[in-house]
C-alpha positions, 0 to 999 in steps of 0.5 A: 500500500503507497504511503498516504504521505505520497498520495498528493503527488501520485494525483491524476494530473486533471487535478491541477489547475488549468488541465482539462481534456484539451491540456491533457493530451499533450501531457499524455503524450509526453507521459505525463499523467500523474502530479509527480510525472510533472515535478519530476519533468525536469528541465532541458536546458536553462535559457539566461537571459540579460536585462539591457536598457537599450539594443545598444547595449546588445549583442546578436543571438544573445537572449534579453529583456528590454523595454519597448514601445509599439510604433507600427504593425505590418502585415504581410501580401499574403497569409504565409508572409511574416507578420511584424510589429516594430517598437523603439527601445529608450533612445530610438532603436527600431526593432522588428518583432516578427510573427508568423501564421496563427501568432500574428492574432496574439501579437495584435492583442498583445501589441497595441500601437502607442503601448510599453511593453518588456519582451524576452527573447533572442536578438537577431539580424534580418537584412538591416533590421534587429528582429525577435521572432516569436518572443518568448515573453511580451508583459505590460510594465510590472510583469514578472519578466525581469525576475525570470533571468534564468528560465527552464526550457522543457519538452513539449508536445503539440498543444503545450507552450513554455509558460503554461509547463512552468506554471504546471511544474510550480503547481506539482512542486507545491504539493511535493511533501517533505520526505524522511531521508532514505539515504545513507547520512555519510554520502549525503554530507559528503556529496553536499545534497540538499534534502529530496524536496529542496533538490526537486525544487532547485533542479527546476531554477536552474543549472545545480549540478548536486541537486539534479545528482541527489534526484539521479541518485535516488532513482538508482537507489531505488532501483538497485534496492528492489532488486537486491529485495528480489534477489534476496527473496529469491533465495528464501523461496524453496524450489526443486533441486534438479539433478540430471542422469545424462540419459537425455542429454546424451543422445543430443547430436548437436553441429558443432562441438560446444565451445568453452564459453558454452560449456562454463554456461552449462556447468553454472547452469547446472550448479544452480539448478542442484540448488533448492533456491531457485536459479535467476541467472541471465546468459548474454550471448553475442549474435550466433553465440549458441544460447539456445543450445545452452538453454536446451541442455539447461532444459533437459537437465529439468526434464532428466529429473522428471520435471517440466521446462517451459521457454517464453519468448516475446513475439510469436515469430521468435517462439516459432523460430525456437520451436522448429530449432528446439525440436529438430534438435530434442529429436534424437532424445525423445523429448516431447516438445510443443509450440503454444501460442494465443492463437492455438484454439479448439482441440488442439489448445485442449490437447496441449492444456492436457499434456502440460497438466498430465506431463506428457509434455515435456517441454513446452514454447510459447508467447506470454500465453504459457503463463495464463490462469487457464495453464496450468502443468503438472510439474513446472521446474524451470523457465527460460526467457529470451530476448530478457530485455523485453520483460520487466522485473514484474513479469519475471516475478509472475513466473514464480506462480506456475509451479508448484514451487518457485521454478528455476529461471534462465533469462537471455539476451542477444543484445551484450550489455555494457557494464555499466548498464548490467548492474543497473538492469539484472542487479537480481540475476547472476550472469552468464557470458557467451563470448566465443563464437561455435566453430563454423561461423564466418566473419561478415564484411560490413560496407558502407555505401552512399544511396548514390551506388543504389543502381548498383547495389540492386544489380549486386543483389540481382547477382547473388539472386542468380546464384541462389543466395538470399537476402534480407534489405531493412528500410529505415526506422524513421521513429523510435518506436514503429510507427507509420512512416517506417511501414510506408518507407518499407511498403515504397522499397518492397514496390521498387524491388517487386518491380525487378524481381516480382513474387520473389520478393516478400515484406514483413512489418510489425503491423501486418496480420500475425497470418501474413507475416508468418505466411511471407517469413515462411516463404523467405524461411523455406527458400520459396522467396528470395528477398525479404523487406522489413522493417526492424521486426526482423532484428532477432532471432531470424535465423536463414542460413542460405541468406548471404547479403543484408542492405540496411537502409539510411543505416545511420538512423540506427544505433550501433547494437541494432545494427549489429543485430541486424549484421547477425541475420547472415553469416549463419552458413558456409557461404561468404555473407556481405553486410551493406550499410547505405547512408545518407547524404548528410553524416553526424559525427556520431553517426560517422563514428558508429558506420566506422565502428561497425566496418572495424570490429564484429564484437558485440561486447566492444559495440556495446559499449560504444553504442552507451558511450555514443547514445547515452543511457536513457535507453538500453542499446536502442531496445527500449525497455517495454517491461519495467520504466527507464531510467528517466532522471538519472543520465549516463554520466550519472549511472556510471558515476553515482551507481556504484554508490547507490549499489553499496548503499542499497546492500548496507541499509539490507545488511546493516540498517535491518532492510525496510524494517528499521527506521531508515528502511521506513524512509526506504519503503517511500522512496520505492514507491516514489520511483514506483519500484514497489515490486521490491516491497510486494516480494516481501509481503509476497514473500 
């Protein structure tokens, strides 16, 4: 239960003055649904501006406050024309005040001709003429302009404006209480932190370095302490040591030879698994690295000891993939594995319902539909979570329902994690690494090609057609999250490309029919279509040996891991595979540093952390976290100064402070609920 003291800052946001359903949807846009979304909405940049009595006193592109009187308005020939008010300054300098479209009604009201007004704004040349244009601030004399030198600029969307997000942000700060301090007392007066309140306060009046690091610091807190709670209530719960014979194991017939980094995986996995606490282990493995072999054998080790395993995946693409993979290599050993998805319907959902409770099934793939109330198993030992990245610590903490006793849980990721970031994301897991490629695995050469050479590239794929080759060409992701200019961007390049090859060309993107993106991955899958066009839904799990060349459309859009995700899809047979980056005309630095990165190196490991490095923290390697918030104050400057701090805080206030049951613990338990990581106190009640 939130504490009461909480309660006026966890308030829908329509209870502050002036939002109505109009104001809302912007707000909502930009996340903002609750009073503390809006404090902690937290400024990006500071706008100084500098008093003057007259544009003598000036310089151009400088921001000021002066003193004006209107002389005259002009409107331009036409609606789309700039619309202009001049205004002397104290000794007879002309300025322009220029407006443009619907801004020129304001200015008619605001600027009545003979008046003095302040303006804020930045100074610039037009022609002859010093000019402002849209001034931020026209007020009549006595208005508060000259005391808001320093002034917050904040995110907006659509509808919203400057003045009306301050005033808002002054209203959340209202009704933010004092708070007790959750933090350890030596690293406050070490660092010099004002109290919580004091800090949120501060951080919205301008450039206070210590008081944006306390608020980083107690996110981070927050976040590293309901993770240890996690853990550590992990290693309370009582789950099922599983011990395997071999008998299953034995009879695998894998493609290559293990190699070492998978055989250490296994012997940890193995080693955790004997255990009656259950396993939280997280196995990171670069493109190709082999995590499915280890999850199988992880898998067998549970269904040797007479239990049940279970892998969940997060689109029903990928869980057909791991299916046919899984079962073409659990064959050998009598496995009985399934696919279960929420489309299975009718007798054949009612057969696998069935086998899962009687334990006839072994194993069992699947989306987030294995875990429905309707499921239920016979004997549920251990879970494995692909793509880790896409699921939240509340749904991690779902899974430990469906067994009789908590089961064992193997989460990977294909994505490597910097770091930095692992503590911050999987501070409950322990952590597997795959950083050897299987035998076998050819290097990919990675080009970068201007889309002046597209004639020629599409000749180039014209060639690898003719030989039988296939190829993957992904059109540009125009926004962060799929949306539809990049469906539009893939459908324009799918109708190019189908004029020169026709039916030999399929699409993909993630707003097609579940039925017709499977129907064009399978034709691509089987060899039927040679050339597949899609957005980024292609970026994991793919898996088509015969495919040799993949085009990465304006590749520079792209962050370093996705790209390299992407690089992953060929390669995977015996044939030399060829990785095209086509850019853009127009390169930032940053951008030109990744393509250079990408050409130089095929390590996932040293990409992720260049991809931090280049990208920053907000997001974890251009996958957003769908399951558990971002980060949203703390920057990765701050994550990599401040998070080992906060780490040893969090273990000192469970080790020490006697967890959230002693007096700093009270203070703790608000501070999770604020940075709404309450999971960690649920596990103890849960407990």
């Amino acid at each position: 239960m939130r504490p009461d003291i909480l309660n006026p800052l966890f308030a829908e946001v329509e209870t502050l003055d002036g939002v109505g359903p109009k104001l809302k949807k912007p707000l909502d846009r930009l996340g903002l649904t609750r009073v503390r979304d809006v404090a902690y909405h937290l400024p990006e940049r500071f706008v100084t501006r500098r008093a003057v009595q007259n544009l003598d006193e000036a310089g151009e592109g400088e921001q000021i406050v002066l003193k004006l009187t209107v002389t005259e308005h002009r409107g331009g020939r036409n609606p789309r024309a700039p619309y202009r008010v001049l205004a002397q300054d104290a000794v007879g300098n002309i300025l322009a005040l220029t407006y443009f479209g619907r801004a020129s009604y304001t200015a008619k009201k605001q600027l009545p001709v003979g008046e003095t007004r302040w303006v804020a704004g930045k100074l610039e040349r037009y022609g002859d003429m010093l000019q402002i244009v849209h001034p931020d601030h026209v007020l009549e004399e006595g208005g508060d302009t000259l005391q808001r030198l320093c002034e917050p600029v904040y995110a907006l969307a659509e509808g919203l404006t400057q003045p009306k997000m301050t005033h808002l942000v002054e209203q959340g700060l209202a009704r933010a209480p004092e708070l007790p301090e959750w933090s350890e007392s030596g690293q406050v007066e070490r660092e010099g932190w004002p109290a919580w309140r004091d800090a949120l306060v501060l951080a919205h009046k301008g450039e206070n370095a210590k008081a944006r690091d306390r608020l980083a610091y107690d996110e981070l807190l927050a976040n590293g302490l309901a993770l240890m709670l996690v853990r550590a209530d992990n290693r309370r719960r009582k789950g099922q040591a599983l011990v395997g014979d071999g008998s299953y194991r034995g009879k695998l017939a894998l493609p290559f030879p293990l190699t070492g980094a998978q055989k250490r995986s296994i012997a940890e996995i193995e080693g955790d698994l004997a255990q009656e606490a259950p396993m939280l282990r997280l196995l990171q493995g670069d493109v190709g690295a082999g995590k499915t072999v280890v999850a199988l054998e992880a898998m067998l080790i549970a269904v040797e000891a007479g239990a049940q395993a279970a892998l969940l995946a997060p689109t029903e693409l990928l869980a057909r993939q791991h299916f046919e993979t899984l079962r073409r290599m659990a064959a050998p050993t009598g496995a009985e594995v399934v696919l279960f998805t929420g489309r299975d319907k009718g007798k054949a959902r009612e057969s696998i319902l069935m086998g899962l409770l009687d334990g006839s099934i072994d194993i069992v793939v699947g989306t987030h539909a294995i875990f429905q109330d309707t499921v239920a198993y016979r004997n549920l030992a251990m879970v494995v979570i692909d793509e880790q990245h896409r699921f939240g610590v509340g749904q991690r903490l779902m899974l430990a329902g469906k067994g009789k006793r908590a089961p064992h849980v193997l989460a990977m990721t294909a994505t490597p994690i910097p770091r930095t970031l692992t503590l911050a994301q999987y501070g409950e897991l322990d952590v597997s690494k795959l950083d050897e490629l299987p035998p076998g695995r050819q290097a990919i050469d990675t080009v970068v090609m201007g889309q002046d050479k597209l004639a020629l590239l599409v000749d180039r794929l014209a060639a690898q057609i003719a030989e039988g080759r296939q190829a993957y060409w992904v059109c540009p992701m125009v926004r962060e999250s799929e949306g539809p200019e990049d469906i539009a961007a893939a459908e324009a390049r799918y109708a190019a490309l189908h004029e020169r090859f026709g039916t030999d060309v399929v699409m993909v993107h993630g707003q097609l029919a579940p039925e017709m993106k499977d129907a064009a991955m399978e034709r691509f899958a089987s060899g039927d279509a040679k050339l597949l066009v899609a957005t980024t839904v292609i970026e994991v799990g793919v898996d088509v040996p015969n495919a040799t060349l993949m085009v990465i459309e304006q590749a520079e859009r792209f962050g370093l891991a996705q790209l390299h995700q992407l690089r992953g899809r060929v390669g995977r047979g015996s044939a030399k595979s060829i990785c095209i980056l086509l850019r853009g005309d127009t390169l930032s630095e940053t951008a030109r540093e990744r393509l250079a990165l990408m050409r130089a190196t095929q390590d996932g490991f040293e990409l992720a952390e260049e991809d931090l490095r280049l990208r920053g923290g907000g997001e974890l390697l251009g996958t957003r976290q769908s399951g558990e918030a971002a980060f949203r104050i703390a920057d990765l400057d701050q994550i990599t100064r401040l998070l080992p701090a906060a780490h040893d805080d969090a273990r000192l206030l469970m080790e020490r402070d006697g967890g959230l049951d002693g007096k700093r613990g009270e203070a703790a338990r608000i501070l999770l609920y604020l940075f709404e990581r309450d999971f960690g106190v649920r596990t103890l009640r849960g407990g």
